[in-house]
C-alpha positions as CSV (number, residue, x, y, z in Angstrom):
1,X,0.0,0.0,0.0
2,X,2.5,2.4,0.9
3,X,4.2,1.9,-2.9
4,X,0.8,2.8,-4.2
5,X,0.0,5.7,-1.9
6,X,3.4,6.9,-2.8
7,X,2.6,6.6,-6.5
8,X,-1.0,8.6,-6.2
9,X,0.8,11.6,-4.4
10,X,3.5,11.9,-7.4
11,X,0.3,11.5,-10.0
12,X,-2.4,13.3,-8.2
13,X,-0.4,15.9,-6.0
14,X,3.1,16.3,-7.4
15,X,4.1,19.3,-5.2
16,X,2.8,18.4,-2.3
17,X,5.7,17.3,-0.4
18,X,7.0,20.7,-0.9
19,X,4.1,22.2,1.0
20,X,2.9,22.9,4.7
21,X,0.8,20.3,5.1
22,X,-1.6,20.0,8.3
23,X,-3.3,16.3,8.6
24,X,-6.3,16.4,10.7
25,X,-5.5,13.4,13.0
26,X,-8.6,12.1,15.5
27,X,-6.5,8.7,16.5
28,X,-8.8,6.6,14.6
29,X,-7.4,4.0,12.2
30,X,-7.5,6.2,9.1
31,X,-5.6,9.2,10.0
32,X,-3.3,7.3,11.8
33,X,-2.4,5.3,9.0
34,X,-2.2,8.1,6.9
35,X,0.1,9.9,9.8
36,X,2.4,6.6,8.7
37,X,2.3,6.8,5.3
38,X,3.2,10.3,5.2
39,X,6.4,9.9,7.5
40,X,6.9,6.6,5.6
41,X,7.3,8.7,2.4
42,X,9.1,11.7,3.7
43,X,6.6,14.4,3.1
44,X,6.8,16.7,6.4
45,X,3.3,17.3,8.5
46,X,1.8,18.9,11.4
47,X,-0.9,17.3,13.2
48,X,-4.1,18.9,13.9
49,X,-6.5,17.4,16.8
50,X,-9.8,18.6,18.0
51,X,-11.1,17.7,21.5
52,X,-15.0,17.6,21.3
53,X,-15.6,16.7,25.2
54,X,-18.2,14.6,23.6
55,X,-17.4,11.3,25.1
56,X,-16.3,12.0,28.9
57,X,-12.9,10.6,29.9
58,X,-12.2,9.3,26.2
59,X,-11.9,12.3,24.4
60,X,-9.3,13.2,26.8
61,X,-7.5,9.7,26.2
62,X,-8.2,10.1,22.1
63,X,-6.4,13.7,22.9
64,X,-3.6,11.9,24.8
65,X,-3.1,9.0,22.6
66,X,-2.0,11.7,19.7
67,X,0.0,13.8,21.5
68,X,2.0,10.5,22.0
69,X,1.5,9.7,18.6
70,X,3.2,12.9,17.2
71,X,6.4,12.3,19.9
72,X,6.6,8.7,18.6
73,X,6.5,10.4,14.9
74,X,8.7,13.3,15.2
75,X,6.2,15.9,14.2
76,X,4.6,18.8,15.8
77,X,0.8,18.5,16.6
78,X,-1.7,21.4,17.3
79,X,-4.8,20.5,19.9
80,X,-8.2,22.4,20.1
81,X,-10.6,22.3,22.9
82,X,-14.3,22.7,22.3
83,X,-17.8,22.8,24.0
84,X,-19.3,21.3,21.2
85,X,-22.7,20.7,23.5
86,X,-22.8,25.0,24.2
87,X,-22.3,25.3,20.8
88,X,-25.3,23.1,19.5
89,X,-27.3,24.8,21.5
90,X,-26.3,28.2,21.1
91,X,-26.9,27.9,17.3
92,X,-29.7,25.5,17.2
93,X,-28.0,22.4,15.1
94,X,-27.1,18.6,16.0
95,X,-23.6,17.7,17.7
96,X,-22.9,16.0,14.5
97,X,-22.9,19.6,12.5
98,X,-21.7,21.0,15.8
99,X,-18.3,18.9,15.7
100,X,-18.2,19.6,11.9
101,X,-18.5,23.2,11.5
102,X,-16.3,23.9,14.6
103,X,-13.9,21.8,13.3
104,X,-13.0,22.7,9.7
105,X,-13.6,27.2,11.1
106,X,-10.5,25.9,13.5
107,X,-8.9,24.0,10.6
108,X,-9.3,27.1,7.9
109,X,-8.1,29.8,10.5
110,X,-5.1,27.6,10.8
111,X,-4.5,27.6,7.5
112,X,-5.7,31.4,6.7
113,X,-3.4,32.6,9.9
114,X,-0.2,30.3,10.3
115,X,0.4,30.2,6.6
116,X,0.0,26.1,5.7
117,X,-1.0,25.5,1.7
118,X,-3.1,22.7,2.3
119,X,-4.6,19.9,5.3
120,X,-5.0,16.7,5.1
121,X,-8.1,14.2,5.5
122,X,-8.0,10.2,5.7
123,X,-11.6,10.1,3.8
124,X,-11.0,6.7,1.9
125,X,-12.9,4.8,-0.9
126,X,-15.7,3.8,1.6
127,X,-16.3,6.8,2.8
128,X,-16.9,8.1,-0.2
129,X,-19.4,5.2,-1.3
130,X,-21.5,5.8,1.6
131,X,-21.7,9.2,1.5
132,X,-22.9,8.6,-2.1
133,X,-25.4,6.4,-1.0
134,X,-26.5,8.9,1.9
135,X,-27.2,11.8,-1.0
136,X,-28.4,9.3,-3.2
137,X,-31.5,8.2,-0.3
138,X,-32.2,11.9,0.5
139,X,-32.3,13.2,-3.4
140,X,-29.4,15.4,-4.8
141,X,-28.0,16.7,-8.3
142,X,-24.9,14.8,-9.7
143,X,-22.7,17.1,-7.6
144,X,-24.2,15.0,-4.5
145,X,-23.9,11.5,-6.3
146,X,-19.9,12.3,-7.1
147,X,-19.0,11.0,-3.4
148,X,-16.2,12.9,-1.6
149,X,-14.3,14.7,-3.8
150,X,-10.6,14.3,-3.8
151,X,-9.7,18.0,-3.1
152,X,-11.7,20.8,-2.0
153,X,-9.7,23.9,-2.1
154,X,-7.2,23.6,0.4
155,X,-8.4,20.0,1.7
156,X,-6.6,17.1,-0.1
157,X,-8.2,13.3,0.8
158,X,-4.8,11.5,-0.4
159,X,-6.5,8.3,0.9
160,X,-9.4,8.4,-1.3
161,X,-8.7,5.1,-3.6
162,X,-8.3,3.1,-1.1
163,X,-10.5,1.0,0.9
164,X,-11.3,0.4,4.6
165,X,-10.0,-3.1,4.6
166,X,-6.2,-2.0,2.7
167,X,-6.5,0.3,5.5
168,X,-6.8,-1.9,8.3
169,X,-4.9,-4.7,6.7
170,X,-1.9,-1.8,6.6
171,X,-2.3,-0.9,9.8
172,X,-2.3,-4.9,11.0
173,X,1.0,-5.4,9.0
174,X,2.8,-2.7,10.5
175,X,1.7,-3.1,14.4
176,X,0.3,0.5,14.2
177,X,-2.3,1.2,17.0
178,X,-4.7,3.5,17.2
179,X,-8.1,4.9,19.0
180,X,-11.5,2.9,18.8
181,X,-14.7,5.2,18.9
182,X,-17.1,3.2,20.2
183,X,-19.9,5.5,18.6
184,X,-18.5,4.6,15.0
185,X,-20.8,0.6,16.1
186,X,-24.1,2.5,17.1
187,X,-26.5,2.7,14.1
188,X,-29.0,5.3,15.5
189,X,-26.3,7.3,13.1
190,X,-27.5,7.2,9.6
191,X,-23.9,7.0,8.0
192,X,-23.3,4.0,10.4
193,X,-26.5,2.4,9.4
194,X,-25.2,2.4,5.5
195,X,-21.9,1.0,6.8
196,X,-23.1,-1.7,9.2
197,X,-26.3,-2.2,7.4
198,X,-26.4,-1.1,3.3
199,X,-23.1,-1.4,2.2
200,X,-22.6,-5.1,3.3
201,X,-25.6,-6.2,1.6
202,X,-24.5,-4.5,-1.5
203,X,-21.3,-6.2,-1.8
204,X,-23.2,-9.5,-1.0
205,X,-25.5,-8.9,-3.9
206,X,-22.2,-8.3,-6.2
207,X,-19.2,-8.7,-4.7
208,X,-17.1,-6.4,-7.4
209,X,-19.7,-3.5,-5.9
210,X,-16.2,-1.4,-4.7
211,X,-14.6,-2.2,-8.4
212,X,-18.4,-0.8,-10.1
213,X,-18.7,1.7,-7.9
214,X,-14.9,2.9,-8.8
215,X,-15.9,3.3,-12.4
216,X,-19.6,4.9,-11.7
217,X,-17.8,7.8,-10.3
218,X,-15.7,7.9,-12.5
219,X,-18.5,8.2,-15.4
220,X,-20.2,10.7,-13.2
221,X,-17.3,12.9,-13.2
222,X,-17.0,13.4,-16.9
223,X,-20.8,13.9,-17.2
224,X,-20.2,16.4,-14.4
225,X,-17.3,18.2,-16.3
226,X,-19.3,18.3,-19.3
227,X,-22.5,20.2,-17.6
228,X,-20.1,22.2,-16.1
229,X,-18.8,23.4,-19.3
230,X,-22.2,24.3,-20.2
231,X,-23.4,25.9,-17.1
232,X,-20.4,27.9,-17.2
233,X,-21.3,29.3,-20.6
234,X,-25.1,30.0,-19.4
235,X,-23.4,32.1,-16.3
236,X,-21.7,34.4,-18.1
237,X,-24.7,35.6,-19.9
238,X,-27.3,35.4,-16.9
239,X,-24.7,36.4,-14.0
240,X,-23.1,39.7,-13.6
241,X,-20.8,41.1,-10.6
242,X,-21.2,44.5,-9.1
243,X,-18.6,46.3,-7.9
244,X,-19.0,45.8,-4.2
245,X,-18.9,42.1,-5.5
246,X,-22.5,41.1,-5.3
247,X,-24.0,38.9,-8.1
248,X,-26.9,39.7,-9.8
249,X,-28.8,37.2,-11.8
250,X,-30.4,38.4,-15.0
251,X,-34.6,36.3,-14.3
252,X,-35.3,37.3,-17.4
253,X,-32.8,35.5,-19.0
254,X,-32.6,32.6,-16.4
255,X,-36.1,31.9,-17.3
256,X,-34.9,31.7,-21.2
257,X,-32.8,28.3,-20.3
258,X,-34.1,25.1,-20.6
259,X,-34.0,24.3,-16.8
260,X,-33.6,27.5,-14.7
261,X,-34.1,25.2,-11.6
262,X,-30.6,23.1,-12.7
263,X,-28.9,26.1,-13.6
264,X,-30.0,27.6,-10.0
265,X,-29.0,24.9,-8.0
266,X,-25.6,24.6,-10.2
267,X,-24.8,28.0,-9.4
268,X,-26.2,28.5,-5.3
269,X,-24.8,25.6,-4.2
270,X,-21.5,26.8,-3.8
271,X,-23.0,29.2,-1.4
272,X,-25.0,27.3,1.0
273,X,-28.2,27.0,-0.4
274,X,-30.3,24.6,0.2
275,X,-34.2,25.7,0.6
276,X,-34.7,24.8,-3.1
277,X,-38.1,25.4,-3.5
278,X,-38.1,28.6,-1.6
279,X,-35.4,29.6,-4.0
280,X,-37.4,28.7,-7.0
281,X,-40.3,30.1,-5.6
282,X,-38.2,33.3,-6.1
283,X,-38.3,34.1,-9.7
284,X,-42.0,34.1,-9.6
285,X,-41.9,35.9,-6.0
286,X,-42.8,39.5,-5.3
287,X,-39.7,42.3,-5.2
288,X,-38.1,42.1,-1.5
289,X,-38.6,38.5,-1.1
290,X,-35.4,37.0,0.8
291,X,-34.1,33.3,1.2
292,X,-31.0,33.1,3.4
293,X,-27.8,30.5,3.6
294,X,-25.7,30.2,6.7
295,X,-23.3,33.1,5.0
296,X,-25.2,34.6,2.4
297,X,-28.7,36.1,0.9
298,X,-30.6,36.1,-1.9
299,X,-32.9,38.7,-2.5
300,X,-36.1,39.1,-5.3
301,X,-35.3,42.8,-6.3
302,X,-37.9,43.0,-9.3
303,X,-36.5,41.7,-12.4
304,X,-33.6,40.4,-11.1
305,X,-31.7,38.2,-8.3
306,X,-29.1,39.2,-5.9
307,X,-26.7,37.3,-3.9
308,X,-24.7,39.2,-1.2
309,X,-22.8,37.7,2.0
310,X,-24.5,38.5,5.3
311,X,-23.5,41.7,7.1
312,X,-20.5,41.1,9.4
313,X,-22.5,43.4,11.8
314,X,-24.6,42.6,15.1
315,X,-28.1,42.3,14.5
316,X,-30.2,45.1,16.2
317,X,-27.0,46.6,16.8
318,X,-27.2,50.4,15.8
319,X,-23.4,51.7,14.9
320,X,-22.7,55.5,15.1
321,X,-19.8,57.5,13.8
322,X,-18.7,61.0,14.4
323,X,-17.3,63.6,11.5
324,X,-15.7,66.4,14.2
325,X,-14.7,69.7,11.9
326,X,-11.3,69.4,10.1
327,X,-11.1,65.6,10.2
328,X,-12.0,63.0,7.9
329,X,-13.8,59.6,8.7
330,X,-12.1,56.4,8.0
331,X,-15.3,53.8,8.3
332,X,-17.7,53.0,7.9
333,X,-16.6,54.5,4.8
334,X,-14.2,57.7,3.4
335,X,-16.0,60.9,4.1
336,X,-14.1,64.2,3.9
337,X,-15.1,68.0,5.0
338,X,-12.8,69.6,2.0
339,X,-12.1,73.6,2.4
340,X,-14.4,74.9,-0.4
341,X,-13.1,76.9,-3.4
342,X,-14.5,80.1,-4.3
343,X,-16.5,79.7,-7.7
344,X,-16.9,76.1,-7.6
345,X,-20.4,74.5,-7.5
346,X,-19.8,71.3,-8.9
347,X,-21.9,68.7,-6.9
348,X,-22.8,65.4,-8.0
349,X,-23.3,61.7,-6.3
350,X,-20.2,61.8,-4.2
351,X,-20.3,65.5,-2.9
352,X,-22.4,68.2,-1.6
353,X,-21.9,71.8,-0.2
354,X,-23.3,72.8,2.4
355,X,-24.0,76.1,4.7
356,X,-21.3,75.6,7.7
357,X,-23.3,78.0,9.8
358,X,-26.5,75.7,9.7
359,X,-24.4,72.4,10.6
360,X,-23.8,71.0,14.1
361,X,-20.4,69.5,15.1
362,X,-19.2,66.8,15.6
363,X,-21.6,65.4,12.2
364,X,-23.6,61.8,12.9
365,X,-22.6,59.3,10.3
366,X,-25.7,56.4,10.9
367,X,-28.4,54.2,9.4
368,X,-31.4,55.3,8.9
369,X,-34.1,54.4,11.6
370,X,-38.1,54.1,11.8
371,X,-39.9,57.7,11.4
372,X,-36.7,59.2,10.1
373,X,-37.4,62.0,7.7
374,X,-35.6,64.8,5.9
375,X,-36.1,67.4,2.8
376,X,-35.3,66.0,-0.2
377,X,-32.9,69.1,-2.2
378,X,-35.4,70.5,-4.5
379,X,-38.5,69.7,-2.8
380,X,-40.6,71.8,-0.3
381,X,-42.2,69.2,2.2
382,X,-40.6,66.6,4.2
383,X,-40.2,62.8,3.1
384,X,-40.0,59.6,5.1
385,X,-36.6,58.4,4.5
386,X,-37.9,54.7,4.0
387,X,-40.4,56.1,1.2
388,X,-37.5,58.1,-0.3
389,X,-36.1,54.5,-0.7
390,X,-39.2,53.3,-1.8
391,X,-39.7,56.4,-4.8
392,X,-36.2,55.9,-5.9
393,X,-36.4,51.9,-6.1
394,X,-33.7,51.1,-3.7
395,X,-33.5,47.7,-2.9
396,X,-32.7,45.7,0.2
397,X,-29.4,45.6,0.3
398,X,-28.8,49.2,-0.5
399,X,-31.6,50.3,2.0
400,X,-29.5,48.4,4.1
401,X,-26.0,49.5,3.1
402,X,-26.9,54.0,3.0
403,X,-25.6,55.6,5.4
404,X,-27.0,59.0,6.8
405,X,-25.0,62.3,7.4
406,X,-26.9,64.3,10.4
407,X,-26.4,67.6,12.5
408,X,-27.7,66.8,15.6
409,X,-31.4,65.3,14.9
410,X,-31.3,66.6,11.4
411,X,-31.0,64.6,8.5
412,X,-28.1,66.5,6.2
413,X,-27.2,64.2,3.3
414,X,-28.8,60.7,2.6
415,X,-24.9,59.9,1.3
416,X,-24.5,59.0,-1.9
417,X,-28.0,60.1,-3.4
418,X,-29.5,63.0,-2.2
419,X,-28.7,65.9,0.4
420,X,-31.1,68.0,2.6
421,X,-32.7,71.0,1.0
422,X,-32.6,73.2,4.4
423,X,-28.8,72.6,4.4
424,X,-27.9,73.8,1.0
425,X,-26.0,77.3,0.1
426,X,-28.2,80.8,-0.1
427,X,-27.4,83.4,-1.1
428,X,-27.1,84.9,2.5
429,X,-25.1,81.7,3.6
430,X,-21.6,82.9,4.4
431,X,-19.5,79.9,4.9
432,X,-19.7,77.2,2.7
433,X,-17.9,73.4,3.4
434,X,-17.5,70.6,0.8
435,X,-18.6,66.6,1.9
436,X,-17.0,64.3,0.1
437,X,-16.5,60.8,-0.5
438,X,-13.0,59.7,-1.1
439,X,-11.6,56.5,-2.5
């Protein structure tokens, strides 16, 4: 096995051993096998354990057992601590997602802050056939009936044609021990039951199942390439990025494709999606309609769809700002009080002039909020700010995303689209200040 591990690394990953490599290491049989084959074949590794406290004084002993495991191997290894139960709770999901999600955030900040190219995983063939299986009972696209890819990004499964049994036949060969989860034997766990239960019985009915699996996926791929090719093509005329790197998708022209659903679910995925019939429910949805991802939101905005992450900010949290007189304002975004130039009028989208004498200092820089109203330059009376939106057909994310310029109580510049009419210059105003947006 190791001769043929060794050969898949020079054709599938040729560079790696020139990498920093991370293997994420639990002390089960695969990883630590994998931990061995790596050493065996001289390509340099941290480890990378996480401590779930899930299973009382064994996660502590699964915890020990590496750290013993890296001494023995000569390598570094880096050990994580969670409460995976607070966790669960606090954001409403099973220990199983729990375990997952905290896991891989720890294993991406490692590799976002400390500077490794890439981690390893000991999936292996099996793993990959049941997780096929699992998609395959619950309904999926051909994404979902691909099994575990090989490499995701960063994450490289280096294991991946291999089977549980050359696994443990490895690891019985070369005296290597290792850590026994006694959960891995319970079936109330659905990718247990398909182990235990499903696969067993498949490779009964045929027992070249692994062999014909091997080659389905292989199929799949190609078929996969293929409608990737021509989803691709379809993007580039539906799909457009703005420049604050949302993505807007064209209905008109979605609806215009054979299958707008496929093409959706080709394209969202990526993203998190997966409230499919909410989000085809969407093109046919009135304007302001929403669907949400863990990370991101898609939102109806009349003839068209647009996809933006989630705001980084606290919910309910109302952020304020201060512009004091002969400073400039650094965030939420570049505003500048310019000294104004005698003769010069010009005004447009990114700058106003205003009477100095009528302003209050230090200016408010915030969102707008319910019953805020102001005097739209050029009108008489005053104007809800959240019907201003409404007149000028702002959607949701940029009702969301305007900031408002005030002195004191007073509304001054809706920043960006229109200023105040009680703040502009008269022809009794005597001092006159410029407002600017910078880059």
């Amino acid at each position: 096995m190791l001769e043929q591990f060794k050969q898949h690394l020079r054709d599938r990953f040729p560079l790696v051993a020139k990498k920093r490599l991370l293997i994420a290491v639990s002390g089960g049989i695969d990883s630590v096998v994998l931990c061995h084959l790596c050493k065996e074949a001289k390509i340099p590794f941290v480890m990378a354990h996480c401590n779930f406290h899930l299973r009382g004084e064994d996660s502590n002993e699964d915890q020990a057992f590496v750290e013993a495991l890296a001494q023995t191997l000569g390598v570094n290894v880096l050990v994580q601590s969670f409460d995976t139960e607070q966790y669960a709770s606090e954001q409403k999901v099973s220990i199983q997602i729990a375990a997952r999600d905290l896991r891989y955030d720890w294993f991406a900040s490692l590799i976002r802050k400390e500077g490794y190219d890439y981690l390893l995983t000991a999936h292996h063939l099996d793993d990959s056939i049941e997780t096929f299986l699992i998609n395959f009972s619950r309904g999926t696209g051909i994404t979902g009936l691909l099994g575990i890819p090989e490499q995701n990004d960063y994450i490289l499964r280096p294991l991946l044609p291999f089977t549980r049994e050359e696994i443990a036949t490895y690891a019985a060969e070369h005296k290597i021990t290792w850590r026994e989860d006694y959960t891995n034997a319970q079936t109330k766990y659905l990718r247990n039951k398909f182990r235990k239960q499903i696969v067993p019985l498949l490779k009964e009915i045929n027992p070249q199942f692994t062999r014909c699996f091997s080659d389905t996926i292989s199929n799949l791929t190609d078929t996969a390439l293929l409608a990737n090719d021509a989803s691709t093509l379809e993007y580039n005329k539906v799909v457009t990025k703005q420049g604050d790197g949302s993505l807007v998708f064209a209905i008109d022209k979605l609806n215009k494709l054979s299958e707008p659903k496929a093409y959706l679910y080709q394209w969202l995925q990526p993203y998190g999606f997966t409230a499919w019939d909410d989000i085809v429910h969407l093109l046919e949805a009135e304007s302001g309609k929403i669907v949400y991802s863990k990370k991101y939101v898609l939102l109806k905005d009349r003839q068209v769809l647009i996809l933006q992450p989630k705001s980084i900010e606290e919910e309910n949290k109302e952020q304020i700002y201060y512009l004091a007189k002969g400073q400039n304002l650094e965030e939420p975004l570049k505003l500048a009080i310019i000294a104004h130039e005698d003769g010069e009028m010009k005004v447009d989208s990114t700058t106003i002039l205003v009477d100095e004498d009528r302003l209050t200092f230090p200016l408010i820089v915030r969102k707008h909020r319910s019953g805020d109203k102001f005097v739209p330059f050029g009108m008489k009376g005053t104007k809800k700010v959240s019907k201003y939106f409404k007149d000028e057909k702002f959607n949701q994310f940029e009702k969301e995303n305007t900031w408002l310029l005030c002195s004191g109580d007073e509304i001054v510049w809706v920043i960006g689209s229109r200023m105040d009419e009680r703040f502009k210059i008269r022809s009794t105003t005597k001092n006159i200040i410029k407002i600017q947006i910078t880059v």
